[in-house]
Every structure is written in structure tokens, then in C-alpha cells.
N, CA, C and O atoms as a DFTB+ gen file, in Angstrom:
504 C
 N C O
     1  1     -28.629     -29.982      26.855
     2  2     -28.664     -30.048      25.406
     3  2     -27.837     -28.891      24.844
     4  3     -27.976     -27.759      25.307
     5  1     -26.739     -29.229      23.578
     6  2     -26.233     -28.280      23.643
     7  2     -26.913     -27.410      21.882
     8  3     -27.190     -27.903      20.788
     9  1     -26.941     -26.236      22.319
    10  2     -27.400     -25.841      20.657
    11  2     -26.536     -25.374      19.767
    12  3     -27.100     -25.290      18.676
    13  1     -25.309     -24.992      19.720
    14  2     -24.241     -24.733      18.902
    15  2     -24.219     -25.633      18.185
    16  3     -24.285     -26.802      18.563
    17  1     -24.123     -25.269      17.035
    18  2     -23.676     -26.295      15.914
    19  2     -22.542     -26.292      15.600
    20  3     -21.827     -25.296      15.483
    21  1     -22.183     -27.661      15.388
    22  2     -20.541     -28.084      14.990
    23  2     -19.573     -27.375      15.033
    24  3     -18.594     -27.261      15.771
    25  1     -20.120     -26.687      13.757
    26  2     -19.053     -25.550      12.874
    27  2     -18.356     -24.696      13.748
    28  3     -17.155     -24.434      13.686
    29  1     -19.447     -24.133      14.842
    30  2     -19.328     -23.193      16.049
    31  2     -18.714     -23.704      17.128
    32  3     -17.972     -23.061      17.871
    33  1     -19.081     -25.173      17.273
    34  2     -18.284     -25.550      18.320
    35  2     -16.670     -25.863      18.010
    36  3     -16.040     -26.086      19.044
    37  1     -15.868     -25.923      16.751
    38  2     -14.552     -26.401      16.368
    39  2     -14.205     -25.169      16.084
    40  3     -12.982     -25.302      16.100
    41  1     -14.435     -23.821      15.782
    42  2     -14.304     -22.553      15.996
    43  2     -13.655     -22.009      17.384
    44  3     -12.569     -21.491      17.645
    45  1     -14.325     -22.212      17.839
    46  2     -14.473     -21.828      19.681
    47  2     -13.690     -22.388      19.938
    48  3     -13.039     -21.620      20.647
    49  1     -12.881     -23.807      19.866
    50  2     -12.011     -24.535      20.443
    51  2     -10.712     -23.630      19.720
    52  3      -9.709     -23.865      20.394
    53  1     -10.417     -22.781      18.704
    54  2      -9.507     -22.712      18.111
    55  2      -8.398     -21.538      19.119
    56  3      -9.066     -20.745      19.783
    57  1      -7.250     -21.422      19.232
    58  2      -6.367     -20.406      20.216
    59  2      -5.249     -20.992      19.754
    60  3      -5.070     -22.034      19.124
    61  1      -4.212     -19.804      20.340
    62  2      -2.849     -19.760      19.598
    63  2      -2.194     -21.030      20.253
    64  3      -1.287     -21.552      19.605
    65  1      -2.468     -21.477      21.213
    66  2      -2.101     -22.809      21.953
    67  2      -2.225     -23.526      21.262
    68  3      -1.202     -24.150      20.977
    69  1      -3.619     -23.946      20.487
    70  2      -3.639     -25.223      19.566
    71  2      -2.963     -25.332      18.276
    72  3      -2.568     -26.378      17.762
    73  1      -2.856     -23.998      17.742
    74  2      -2.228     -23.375      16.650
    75  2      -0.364     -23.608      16.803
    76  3       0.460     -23.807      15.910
    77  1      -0.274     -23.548      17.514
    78  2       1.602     -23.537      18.079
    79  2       1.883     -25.176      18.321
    80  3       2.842     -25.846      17.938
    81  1       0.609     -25.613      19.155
    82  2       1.097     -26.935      19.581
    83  2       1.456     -28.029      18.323
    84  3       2.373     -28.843      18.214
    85  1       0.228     -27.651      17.350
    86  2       0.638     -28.115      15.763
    87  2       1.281     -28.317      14.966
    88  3       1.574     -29.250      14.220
    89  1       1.638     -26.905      15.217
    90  2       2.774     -26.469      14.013
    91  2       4.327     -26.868      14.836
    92  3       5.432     -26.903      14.294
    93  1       3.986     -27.167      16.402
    94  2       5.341     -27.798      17.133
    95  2       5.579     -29.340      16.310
    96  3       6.526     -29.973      15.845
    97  1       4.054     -29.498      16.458
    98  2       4.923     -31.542      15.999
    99  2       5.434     -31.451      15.029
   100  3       6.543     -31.969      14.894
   101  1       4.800     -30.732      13.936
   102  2       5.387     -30.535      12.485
   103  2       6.886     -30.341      12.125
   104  3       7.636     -31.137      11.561
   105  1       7.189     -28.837      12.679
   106  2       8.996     -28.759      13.037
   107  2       9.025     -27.260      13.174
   108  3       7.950     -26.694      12.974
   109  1      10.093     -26.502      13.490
   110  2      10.194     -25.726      13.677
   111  2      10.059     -24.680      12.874
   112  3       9.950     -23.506      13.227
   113  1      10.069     -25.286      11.315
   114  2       9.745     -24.167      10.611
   115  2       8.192     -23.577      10.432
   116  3       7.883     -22.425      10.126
   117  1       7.314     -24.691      10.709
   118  2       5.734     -24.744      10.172
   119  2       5.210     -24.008      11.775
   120  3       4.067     -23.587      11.953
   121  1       6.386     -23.972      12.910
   122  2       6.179     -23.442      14.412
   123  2       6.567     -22.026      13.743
   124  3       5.540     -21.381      13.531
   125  1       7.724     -21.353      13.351
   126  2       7.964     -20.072      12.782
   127  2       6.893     -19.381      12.237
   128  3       6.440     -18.422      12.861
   129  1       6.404     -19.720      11.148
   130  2       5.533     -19.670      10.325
   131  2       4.298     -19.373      10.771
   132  3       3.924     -18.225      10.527
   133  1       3.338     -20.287      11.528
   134  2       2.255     -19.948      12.306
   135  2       2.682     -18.824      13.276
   136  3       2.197     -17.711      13.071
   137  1       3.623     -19.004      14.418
   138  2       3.988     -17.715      14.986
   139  2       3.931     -16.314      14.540
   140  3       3.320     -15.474      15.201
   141  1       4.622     -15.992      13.304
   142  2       4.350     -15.140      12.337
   143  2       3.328     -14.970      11.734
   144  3       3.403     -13.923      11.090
   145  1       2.343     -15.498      11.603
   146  2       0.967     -15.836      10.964
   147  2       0.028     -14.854      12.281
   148  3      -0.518     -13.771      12.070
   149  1       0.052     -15.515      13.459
   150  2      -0.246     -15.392      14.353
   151  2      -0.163     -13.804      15.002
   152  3      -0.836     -13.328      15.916
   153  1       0.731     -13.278      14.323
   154  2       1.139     -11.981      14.726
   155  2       0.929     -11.006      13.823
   156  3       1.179      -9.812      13.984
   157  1       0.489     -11.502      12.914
   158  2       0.526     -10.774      11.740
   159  2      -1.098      -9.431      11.735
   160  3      -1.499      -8.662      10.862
   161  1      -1.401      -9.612      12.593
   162  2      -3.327      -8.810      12.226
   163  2      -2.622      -8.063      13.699
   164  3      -1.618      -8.430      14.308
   165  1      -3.593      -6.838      14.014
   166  2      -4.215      -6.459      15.358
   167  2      -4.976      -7.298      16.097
   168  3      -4.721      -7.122      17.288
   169  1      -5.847      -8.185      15.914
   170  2      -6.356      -9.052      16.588
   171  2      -5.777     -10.313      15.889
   172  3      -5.463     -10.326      14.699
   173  1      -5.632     -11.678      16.974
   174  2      -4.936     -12.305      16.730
   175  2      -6.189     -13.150      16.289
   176  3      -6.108     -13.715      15.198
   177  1      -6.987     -13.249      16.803
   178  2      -8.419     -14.226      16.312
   179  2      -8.666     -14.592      14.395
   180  3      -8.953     -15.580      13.719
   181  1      -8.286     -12.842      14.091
   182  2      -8.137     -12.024      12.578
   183  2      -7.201     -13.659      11.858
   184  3      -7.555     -14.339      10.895
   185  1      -6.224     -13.816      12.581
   186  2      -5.045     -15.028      11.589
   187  2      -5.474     -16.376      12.018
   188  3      -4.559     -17.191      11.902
   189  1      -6.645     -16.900      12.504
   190  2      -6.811     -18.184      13.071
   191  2      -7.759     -18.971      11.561
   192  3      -7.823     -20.200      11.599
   193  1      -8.458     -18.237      10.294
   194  2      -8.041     -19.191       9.257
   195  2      -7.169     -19.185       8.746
   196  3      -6.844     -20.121       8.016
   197  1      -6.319     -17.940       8.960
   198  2      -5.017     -18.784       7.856
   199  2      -3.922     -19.696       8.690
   200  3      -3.198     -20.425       8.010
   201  1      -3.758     -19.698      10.129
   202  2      -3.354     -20.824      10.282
   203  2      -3.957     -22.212      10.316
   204  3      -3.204     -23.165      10.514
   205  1      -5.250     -22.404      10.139
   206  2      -5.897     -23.438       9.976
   207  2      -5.699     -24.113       8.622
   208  3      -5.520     -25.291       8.312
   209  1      -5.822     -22.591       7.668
   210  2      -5.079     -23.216       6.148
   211  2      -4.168     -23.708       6.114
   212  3      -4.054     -24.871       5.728
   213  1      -2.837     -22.694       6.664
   214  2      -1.668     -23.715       6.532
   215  2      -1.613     -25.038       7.161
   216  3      -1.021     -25.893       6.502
   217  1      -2.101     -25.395       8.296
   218  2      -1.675     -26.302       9.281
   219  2      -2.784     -27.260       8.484
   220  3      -2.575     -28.390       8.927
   221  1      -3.863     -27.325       7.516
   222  2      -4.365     -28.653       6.539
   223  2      -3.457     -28.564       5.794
   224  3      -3.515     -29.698       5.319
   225  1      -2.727     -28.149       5.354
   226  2      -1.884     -28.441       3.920
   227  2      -1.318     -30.008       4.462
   228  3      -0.967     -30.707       3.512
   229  1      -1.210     -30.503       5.482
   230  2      -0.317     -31.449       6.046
   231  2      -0.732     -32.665       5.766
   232  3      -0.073     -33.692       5.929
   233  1      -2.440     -32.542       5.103
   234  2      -3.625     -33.740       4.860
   235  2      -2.795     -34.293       3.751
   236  3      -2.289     -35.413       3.668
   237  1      -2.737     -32.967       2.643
   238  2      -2.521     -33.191       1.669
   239  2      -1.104     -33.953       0.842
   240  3      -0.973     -34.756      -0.082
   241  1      -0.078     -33.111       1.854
   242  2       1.440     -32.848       1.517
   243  2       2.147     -33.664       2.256
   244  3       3.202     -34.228       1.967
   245  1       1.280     -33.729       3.614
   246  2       2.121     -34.185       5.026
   247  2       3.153     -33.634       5.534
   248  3       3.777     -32.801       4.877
   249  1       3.514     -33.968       6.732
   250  2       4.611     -33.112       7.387
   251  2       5.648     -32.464       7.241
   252  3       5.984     -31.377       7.712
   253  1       6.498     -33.627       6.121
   254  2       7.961     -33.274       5.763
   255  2       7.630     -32.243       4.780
   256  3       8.244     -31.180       4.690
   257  1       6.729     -32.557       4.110
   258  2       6.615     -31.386       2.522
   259  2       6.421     -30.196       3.147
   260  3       7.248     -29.301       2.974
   261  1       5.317     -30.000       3.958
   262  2       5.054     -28.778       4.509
   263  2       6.071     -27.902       5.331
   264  3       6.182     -26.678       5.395
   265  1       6.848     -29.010       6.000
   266  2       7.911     -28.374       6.941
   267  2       8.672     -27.366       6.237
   268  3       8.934     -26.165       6.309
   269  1       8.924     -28.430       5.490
   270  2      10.433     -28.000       3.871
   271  2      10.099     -26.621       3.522
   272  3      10.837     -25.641       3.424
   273  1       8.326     -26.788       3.287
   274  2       7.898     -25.800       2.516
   275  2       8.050     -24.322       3.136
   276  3       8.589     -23.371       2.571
   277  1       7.396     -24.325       4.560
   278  2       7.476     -23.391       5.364
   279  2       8.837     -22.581       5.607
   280  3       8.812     -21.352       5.657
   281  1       9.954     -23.262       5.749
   282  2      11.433     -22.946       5.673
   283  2      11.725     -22.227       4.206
   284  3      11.951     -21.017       4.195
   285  1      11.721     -22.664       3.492
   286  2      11.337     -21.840       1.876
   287  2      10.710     -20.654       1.933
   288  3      11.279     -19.646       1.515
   289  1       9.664     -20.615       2.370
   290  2       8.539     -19.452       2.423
   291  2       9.607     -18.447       3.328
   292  3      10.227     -17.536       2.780
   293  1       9.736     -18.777       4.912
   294  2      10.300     -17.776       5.318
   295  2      11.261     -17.674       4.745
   296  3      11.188     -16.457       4.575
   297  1      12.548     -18.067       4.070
   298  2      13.413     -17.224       3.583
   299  2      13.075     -16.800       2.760
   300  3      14.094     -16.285       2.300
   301  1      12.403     -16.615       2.202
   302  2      11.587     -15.911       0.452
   303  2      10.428     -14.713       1.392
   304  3       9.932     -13.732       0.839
   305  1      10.279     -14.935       2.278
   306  2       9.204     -13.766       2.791
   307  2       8.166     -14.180       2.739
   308  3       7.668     -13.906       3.831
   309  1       7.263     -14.837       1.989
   310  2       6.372     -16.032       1.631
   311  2       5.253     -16.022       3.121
   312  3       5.633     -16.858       3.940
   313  1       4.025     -15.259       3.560
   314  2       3.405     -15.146       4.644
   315  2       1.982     -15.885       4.618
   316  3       1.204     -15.922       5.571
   317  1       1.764     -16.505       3.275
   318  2       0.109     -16.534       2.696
   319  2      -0.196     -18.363       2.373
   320  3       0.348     -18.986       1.461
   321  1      -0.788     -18.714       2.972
   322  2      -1.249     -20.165       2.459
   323  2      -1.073     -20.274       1.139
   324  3      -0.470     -21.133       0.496
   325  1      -1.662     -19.311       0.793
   326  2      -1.480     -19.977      -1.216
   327  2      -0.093     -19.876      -1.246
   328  3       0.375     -20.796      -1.917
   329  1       0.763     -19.122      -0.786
   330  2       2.296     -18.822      -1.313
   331  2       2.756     -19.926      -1.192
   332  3       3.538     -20.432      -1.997
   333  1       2.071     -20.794       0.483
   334  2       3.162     -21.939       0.711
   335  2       2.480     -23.113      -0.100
   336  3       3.258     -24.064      -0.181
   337  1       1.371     -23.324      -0.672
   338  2       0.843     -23.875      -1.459
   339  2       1.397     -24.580      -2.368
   340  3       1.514     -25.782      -2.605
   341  1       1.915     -23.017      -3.127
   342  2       2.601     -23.344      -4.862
   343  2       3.791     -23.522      -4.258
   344  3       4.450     -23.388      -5.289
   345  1       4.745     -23.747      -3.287
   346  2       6.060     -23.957      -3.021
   347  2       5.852     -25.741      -2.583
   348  3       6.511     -26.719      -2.935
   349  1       4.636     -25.619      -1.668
   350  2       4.554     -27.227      -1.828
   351  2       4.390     -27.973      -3.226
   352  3       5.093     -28.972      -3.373
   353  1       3.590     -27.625      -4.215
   354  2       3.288     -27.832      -5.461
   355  2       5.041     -28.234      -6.207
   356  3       5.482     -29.329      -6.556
   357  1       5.435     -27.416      -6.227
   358  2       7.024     -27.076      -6.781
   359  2       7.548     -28.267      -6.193
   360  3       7.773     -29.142      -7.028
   361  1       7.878     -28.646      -4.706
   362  2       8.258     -29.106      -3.964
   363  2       7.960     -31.056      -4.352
   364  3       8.713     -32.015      -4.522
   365  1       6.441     -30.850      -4.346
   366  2       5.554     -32.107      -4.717
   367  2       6.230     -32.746      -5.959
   368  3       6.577     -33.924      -6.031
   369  1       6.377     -31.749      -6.982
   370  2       7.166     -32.185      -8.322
   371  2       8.287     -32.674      -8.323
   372  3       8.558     -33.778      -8.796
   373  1       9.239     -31.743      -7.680
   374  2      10.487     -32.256      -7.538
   375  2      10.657     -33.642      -7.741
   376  3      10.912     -34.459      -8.626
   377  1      10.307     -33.517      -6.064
   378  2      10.215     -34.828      -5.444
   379  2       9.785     -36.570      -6.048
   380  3      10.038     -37.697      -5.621
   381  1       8.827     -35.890      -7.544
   382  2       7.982     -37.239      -8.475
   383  2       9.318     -37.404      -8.698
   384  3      10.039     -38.337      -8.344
   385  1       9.664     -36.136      -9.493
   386  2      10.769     -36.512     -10.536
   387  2      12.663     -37.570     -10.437
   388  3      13.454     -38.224     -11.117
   389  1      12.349     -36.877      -8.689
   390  2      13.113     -37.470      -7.993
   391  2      13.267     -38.811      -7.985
   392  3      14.327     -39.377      -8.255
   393  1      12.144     -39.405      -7.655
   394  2      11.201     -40.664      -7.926
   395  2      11.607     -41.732      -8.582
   396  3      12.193     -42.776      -8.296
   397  1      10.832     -40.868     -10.243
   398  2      11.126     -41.355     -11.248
   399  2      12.198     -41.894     -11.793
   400  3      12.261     -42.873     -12.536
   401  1      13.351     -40.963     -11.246
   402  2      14.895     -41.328     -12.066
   403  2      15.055     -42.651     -11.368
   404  3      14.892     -43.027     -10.208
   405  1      15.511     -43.338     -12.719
   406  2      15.967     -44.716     -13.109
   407  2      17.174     -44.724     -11.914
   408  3      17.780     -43.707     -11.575
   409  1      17.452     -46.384     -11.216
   410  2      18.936     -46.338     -10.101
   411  2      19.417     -46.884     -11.225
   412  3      18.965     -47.059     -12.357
   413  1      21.060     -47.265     -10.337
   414  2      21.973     -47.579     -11.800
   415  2      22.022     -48.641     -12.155
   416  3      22.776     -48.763     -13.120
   417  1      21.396     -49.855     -11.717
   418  2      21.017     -51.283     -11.731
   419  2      19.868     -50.904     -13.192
   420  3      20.286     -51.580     -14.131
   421  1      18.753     -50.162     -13.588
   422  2      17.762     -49.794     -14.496
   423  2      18.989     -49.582     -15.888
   424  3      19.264     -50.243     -16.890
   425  1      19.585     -48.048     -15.167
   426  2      20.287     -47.656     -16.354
   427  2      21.592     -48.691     -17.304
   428  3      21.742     -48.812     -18.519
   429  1      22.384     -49.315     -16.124
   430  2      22.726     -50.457     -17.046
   431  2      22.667     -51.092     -18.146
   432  3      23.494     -51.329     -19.027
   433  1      21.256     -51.418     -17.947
   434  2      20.681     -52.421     -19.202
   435  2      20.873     -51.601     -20.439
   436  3      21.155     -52.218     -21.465
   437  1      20.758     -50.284     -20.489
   438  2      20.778     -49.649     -21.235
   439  2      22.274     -49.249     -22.331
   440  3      22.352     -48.753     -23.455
   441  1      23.073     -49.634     -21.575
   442  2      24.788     -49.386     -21.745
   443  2      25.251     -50.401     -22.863
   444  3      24.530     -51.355     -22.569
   445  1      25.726     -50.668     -23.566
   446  2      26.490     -51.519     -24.299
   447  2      27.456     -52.116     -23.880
   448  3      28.041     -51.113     -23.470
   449  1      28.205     -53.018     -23.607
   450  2      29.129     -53.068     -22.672
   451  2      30.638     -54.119     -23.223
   452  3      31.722     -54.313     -22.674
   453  1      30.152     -54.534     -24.317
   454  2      31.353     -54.983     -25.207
   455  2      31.895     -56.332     -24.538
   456  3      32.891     -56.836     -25.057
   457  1      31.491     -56.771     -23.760
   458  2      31.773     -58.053     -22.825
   459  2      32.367     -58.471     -23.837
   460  3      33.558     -58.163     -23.884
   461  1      31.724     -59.434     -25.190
   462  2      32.096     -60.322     -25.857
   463  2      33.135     -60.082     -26.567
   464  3      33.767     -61.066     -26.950
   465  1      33.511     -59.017     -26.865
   466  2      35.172     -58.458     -27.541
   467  2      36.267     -59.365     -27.165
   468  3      36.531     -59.828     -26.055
   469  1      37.117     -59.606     -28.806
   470  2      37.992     -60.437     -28.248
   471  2      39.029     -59.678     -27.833
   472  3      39.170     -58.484     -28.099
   473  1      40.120     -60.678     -26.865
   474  2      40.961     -59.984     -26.217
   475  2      41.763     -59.143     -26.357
   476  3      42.348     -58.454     -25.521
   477  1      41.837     -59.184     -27.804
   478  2      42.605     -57.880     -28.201
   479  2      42.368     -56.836     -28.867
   480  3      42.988     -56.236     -29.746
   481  1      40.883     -56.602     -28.077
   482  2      40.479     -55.063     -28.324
   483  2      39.633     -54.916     -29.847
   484  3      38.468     -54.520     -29.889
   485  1      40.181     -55.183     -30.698
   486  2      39.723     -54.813     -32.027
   487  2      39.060     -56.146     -32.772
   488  3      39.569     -57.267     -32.746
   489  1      38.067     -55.863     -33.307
   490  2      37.352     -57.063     -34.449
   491  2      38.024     -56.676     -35.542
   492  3      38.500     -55.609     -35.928
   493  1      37.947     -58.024     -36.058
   494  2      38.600     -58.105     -37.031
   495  2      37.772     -57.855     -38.474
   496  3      36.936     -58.754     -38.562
   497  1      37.706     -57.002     -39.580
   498  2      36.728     -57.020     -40.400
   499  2      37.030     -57.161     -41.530
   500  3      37.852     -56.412     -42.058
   501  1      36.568     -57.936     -42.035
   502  2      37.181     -59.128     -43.462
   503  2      36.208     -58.339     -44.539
   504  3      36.179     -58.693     -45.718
């Protein structure tokens, strides 16, 4: 019978192995990032929630956002879950807005386009 509870037992499983192997599928930047994370205390145990923070952002954002994000962070210096947070946030927006914009098949309709003009350019106005 085991008596640890949960919480304690997904704790205990946690090491820089599982932490690296993670942030490997992700890409090399979210691998940078934890590495650096990872190194960052005297005891390395000390950075195992904040790579747990960063490495959920992925629930939220998923892979590519986070990757992007992490690459951002390190060139900005950027070491802190919340930092890469609001860069995903930033990132998240973009990306709607990106979205949003009309293709040029939308914007068209919008154009005037004079089709019916007769052939020689000018109406005639009586």
C-alpha cells in the first residue's frame, strides 16, 4: 500500500531529465531556456517549479507559441515564467490579428472597379 499522496508522488518523479526531455520535443529554444532555468539556483531542485511553469504554458499556448516565445525571451534576457507569459500574450495577439486580416478575394468586394465604363474612359454628363 502506498501512502504518499499524489501531489508527492508527481514531485518525486520530477529531474532535469524529464525537464530537458520536454523542453527537447518542444524545440530548441524552450530546451535553452529550461537549461538556463535549470542552472539558474545553487540547488537545481530550487528551479524545478519554474520549469514546470514554463513547460505548462504549452496547455495553454502550445508548442509553436511557446517555442517562438522562449527564443524572444532569450534574446531579451527574459529568465521568469511570467516574462515568457506576457511575450506569449503579445505573441497570442499578434497572431488573432494576423487572423483577422481580410485575404484579397474579401477585400475586393470592397474596391470599385469601373467595369461598366464606356470604352472611352469618360461619361458623358449632359
Amino acid at each position: 500500500m502506498n501512502h504518499i499522496p499524489e501531489r508527492a508522488r508527481v514531485y518525486s518523479s520530477w529531474n532535469r531529465e524529464t525537464f530537458l526531455n520536454q523542453a527537447h520535443r518542444i524545440g530548441p529554444n524552450t530546451y535553452k531556456m529550461i537549461t538556463i532555468i535549470l542552472a539558474s539556483r545553487e540547488f537545481e531542485v530550487q528551479t524545478y517549479r519554474s520549469c514546470v511553469g514554463v513547460l505548462n504554458l504549452r496547455k495553454q499556448y502550445g508548442d509553436h507559441l511557446l517555442e517562438q516565445a522562449c527564443g524572444q525571451a532569450l534574446d531579451l534576457k527574459v529568465r521568469s515564467r511570467k516574462g515568457i507569459k506576457t511575450i506569449l500574450s503579445i505573441l497570442e495577439q499578434e497572431s488573432e490579428v494576423i487572423e483577422d486580416t481580410p485575404d484579397e478575394d474579401d477585400i475586393q468586394q470592397y474596391y470599385c472597379t469601373h467595369d461598366d465604363e464606356p470604352s472611352g474612359g469618360s461619361y458623358d454628363h449632359e
